[in-house]
SETOR-338236 format. One record per residue (C-alpha): residue number from 1; residue in one letter; x, y, z. Coordinates in nm, 3 decimals, padded with zeros to 5 digits. Layout:
N
   roro   pati         u         v         w
    NUM      A         X         Y         Z
...
end
This chain:
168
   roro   pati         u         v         w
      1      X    13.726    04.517    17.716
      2      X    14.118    04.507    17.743
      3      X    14.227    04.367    18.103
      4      X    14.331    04.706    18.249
      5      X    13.955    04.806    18.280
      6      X    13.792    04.543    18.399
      7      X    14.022    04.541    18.689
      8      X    13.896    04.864    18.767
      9      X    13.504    04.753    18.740
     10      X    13.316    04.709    19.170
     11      X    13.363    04.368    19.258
     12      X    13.492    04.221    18.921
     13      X    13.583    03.868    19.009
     14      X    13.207    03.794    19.251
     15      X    13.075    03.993    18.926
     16      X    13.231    03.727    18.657
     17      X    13.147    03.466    18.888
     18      X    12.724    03.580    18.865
     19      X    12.758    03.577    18.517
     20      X    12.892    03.263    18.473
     21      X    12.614    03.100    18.710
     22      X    12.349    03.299    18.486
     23      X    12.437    03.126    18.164
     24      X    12.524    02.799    18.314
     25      X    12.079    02.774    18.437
     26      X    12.030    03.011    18.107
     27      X    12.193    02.697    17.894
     28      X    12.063    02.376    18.086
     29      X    11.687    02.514    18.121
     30      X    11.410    02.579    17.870
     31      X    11.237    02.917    17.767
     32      X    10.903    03.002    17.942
     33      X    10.961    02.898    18.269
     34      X    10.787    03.112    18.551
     35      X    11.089    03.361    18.723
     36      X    11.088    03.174    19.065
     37      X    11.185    02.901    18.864
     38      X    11.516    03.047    18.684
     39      X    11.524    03.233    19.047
     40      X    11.595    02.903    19.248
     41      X    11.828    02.752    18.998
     42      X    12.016    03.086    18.974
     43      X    12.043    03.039    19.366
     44      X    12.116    02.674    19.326
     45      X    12.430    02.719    19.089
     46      X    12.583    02.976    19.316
     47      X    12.548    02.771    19.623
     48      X    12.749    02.493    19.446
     49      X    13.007    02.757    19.331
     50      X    13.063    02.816    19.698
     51      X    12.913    03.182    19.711
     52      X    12.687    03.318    20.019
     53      X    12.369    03.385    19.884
     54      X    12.016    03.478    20.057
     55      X    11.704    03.464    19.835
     56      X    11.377    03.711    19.893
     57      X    11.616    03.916    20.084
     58      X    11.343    04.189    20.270
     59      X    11.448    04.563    20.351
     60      X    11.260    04.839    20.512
     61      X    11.256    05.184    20.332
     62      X    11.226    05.439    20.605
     63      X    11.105    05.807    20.630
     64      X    11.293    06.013    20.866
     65      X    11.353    05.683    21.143
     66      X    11.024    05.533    21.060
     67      X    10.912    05.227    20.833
     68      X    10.746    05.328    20.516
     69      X    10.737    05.003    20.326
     70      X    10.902    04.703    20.241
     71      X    11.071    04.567    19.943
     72      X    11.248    04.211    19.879
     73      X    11.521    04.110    19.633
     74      X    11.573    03.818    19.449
     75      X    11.890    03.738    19.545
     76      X    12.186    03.869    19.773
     77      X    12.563    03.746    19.678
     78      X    12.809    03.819    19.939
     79      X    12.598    04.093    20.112
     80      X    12.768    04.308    19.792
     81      X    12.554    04.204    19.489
     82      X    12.189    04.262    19.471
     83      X    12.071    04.005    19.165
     84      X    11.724    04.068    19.023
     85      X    11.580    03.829    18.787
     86      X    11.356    03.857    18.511
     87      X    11.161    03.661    18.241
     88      X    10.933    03.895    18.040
     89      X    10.910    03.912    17.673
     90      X    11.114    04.232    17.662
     91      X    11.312    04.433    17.979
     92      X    11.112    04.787    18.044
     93      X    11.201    05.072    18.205
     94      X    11.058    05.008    18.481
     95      X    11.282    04.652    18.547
     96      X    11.592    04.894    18.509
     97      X    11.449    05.181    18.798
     98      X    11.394    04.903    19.017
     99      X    11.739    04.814    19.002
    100      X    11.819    05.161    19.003
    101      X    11.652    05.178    19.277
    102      X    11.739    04.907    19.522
    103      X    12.109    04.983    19.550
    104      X    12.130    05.322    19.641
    105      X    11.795    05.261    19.888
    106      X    11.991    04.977    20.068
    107      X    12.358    05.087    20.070
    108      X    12.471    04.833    19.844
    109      X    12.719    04.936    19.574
    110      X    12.649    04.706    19.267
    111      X    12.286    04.602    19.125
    112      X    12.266    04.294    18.826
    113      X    11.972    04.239    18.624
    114      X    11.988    03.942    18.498
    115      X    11.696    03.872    18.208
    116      X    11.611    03.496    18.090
    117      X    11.426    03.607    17.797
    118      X    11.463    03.475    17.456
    119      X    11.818    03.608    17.439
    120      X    12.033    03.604    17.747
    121      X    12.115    03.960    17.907
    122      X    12.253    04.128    18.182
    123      X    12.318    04.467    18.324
    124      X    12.520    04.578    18.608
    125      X    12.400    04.895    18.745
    126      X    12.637    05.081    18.962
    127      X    12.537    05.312    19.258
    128      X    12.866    05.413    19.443
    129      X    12.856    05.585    19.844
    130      X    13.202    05.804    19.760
    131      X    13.276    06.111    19.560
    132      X    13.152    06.102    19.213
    133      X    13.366    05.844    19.015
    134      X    13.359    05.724    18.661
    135      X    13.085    05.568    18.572
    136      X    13.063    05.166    18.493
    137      X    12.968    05.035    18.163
    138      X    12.701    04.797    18.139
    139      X    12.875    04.492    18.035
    140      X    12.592    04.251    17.939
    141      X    12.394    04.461    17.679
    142      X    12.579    04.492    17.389
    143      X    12.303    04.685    17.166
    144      X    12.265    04.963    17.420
    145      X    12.597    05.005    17.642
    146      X    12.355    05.199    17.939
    147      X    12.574    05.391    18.212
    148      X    12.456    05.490    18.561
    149      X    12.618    05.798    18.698
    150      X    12.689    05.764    19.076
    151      X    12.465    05.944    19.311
    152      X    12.548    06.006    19.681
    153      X    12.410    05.797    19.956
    154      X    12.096    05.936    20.097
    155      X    12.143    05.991    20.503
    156      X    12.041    05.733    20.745
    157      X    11.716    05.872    20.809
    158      X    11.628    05.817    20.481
    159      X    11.756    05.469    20.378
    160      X    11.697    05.141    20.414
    161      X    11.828    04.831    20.555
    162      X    11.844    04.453    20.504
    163      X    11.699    04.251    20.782
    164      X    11.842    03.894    20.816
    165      X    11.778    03.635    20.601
    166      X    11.803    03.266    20.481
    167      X    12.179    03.235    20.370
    168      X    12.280    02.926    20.189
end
C-alpha cells in the first residue's frame, strides 16, 4: 500500500497503533488461550501505549425510542474504534456481521476484528455516517482483501448508544 492511500484510510495512525498492540500479545502469548484472556492483554498493551480504552463496553439497540436489547464490545479505543476479539479455529460469517453490525448500530465509524487463531489476522470494517465514499480495503487479510460499502446512518430512533463505561 503506497503512502498516498493509507493517508486516506478512517483513523490511520489510532488504526496502526491497534495493530501493533495485536501482534505485540499475539507474539508474547501462547495458542489456545480462552478470548478474555488475549481480551485483557489486548487492553493491557494499549493502556501502556497511552490509548483510552473501555473493555465490555454495553449499548442499547432501540426500536423507535425504546430499549430492545443490549449488546457489549470487547473493547472501545478512543470512543472511535470498536475492537472485537476472537479465538476460534477459523473466523465465520457470522464474527464478520457482528462487526458489521456494531458500527453502524452505535454510530461509530471504524470496526477491527482482530482473530488470535493459529495465524494472526485482522480486518477493519468500515461503516461511514456521510455520503457514500470509497470503500476501505481490509488491510489485515491478505488471502481475501473483503470491502464494506458504506451504508447511511439509521435515524435516532433506530440506533443505539454507548452507556458509560470503565476507561483505563
Amino acid at each position: 500500500m503506497s503512502g498516498s492511500q493509507s493517508g486516506t484510510l478512517l483513523h490511520h495512525e489510532l488504526s496502526k497503533q491497534i495493530i501493533g498492540a495485536f501482534y505485540e500479545v499475539y507474539n508474547l502469548l501462547v495458542r489456545g488461550l480462552l478470548e478474555g484472556c488475549y481480551q485483557n492483554a489486548l487492553y493491557i498493551e494499549l493502556c501502556e501505549r497511552g490509548l483510552p480504552v473501555e473493555r465490555e463496553v454495553p449499548f442499547d439497540v432501540r426500536y423507535k425510542g425504546r430499549v430492545i436489547g443490549e449488546y457489549r464490545v470487547d473493547l472501545l479505543v478512543e470512543r472511535k474504534v470498536i475492537v472485537e476479539c476472537k479465538t476460534a479455529d477459523t473466523l465465520k460469517g457470522y464474527d464478520e456481521s457482528q462487526l458489521l453490525h456494531y458500527p453502524r448500530a452505535t454510530g461509530t465509524e471504524l470496526g477491527m476484528l482482530m482473530y488470535f487463531g493459529s495465524k494472526p489476522l485482522f480486518r477493519r470494517f468500515v461503516h461511514t455516517n456521510g455520503p457514500a465514499a470509497p470503500p476501505e480495503v481490509d488491510e489485515g487479510d491478505t488471502a481475501n482483501s473483503g470491502r464494506l460499502t458504506p451504508t447511511p446512518r439509521e435515524s435516532a430512533g433506530q440506533t443505539a448508544s454507548f452507556r458509560p463505561a470503565f476507561r483505563c
